[in-house]
C-alpha positions as CSV (number, residue, x, y, z in Angstrom):
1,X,-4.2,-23.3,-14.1
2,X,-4.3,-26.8,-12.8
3,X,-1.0,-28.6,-11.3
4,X,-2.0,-32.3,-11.0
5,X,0.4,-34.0,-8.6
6,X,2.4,-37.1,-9.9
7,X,4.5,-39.7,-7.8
8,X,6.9,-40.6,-10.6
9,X,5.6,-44.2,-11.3
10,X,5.9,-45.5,-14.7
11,X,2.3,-46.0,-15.3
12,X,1.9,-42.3,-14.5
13,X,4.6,-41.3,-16.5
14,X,3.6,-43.5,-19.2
15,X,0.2,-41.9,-19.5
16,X,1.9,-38.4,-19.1
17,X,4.1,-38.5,-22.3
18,X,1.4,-40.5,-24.2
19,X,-1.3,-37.4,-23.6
20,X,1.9,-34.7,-24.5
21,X,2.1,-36.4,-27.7
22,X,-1.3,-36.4,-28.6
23,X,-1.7,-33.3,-27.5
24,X,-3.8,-33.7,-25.1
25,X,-2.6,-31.9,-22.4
26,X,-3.9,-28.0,-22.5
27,X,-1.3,-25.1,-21.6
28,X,-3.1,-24.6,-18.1
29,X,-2.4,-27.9,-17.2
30,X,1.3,-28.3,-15.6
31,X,2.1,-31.7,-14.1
32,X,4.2,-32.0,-10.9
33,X,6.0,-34.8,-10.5
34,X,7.5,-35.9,-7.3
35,X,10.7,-37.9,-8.9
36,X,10.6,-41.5,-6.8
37,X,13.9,-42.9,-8.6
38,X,16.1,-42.5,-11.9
39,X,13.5,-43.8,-14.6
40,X,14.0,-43.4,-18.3
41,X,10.8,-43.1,-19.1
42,X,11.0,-39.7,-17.5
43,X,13.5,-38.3,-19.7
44,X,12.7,-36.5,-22.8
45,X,13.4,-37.1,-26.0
């Protein structure tokens, strides 16, 4: 398993959801995000 750690900034969380949706993202990989404010970009839909 791999746990890449995250600040929370919207670039990052950008590129997060965009590899989820394509699928990218293996089961062994869990991000860890360190949440720096209230952003909706980290909410899922």
């Amino acid at each position: 398993m791999y746990f890449p750690y995250f600040r929370g900034r919207q670039y990052e969380l950008i590129a997060l959801r965009e590899l989820a949706q394509k699928k990218l993202i293996g089961s062994l990989i869990i991000p860890v995000v360190e949440p720096v404010k209230n952003s909706s970009t980290l909410k899922v839909h």
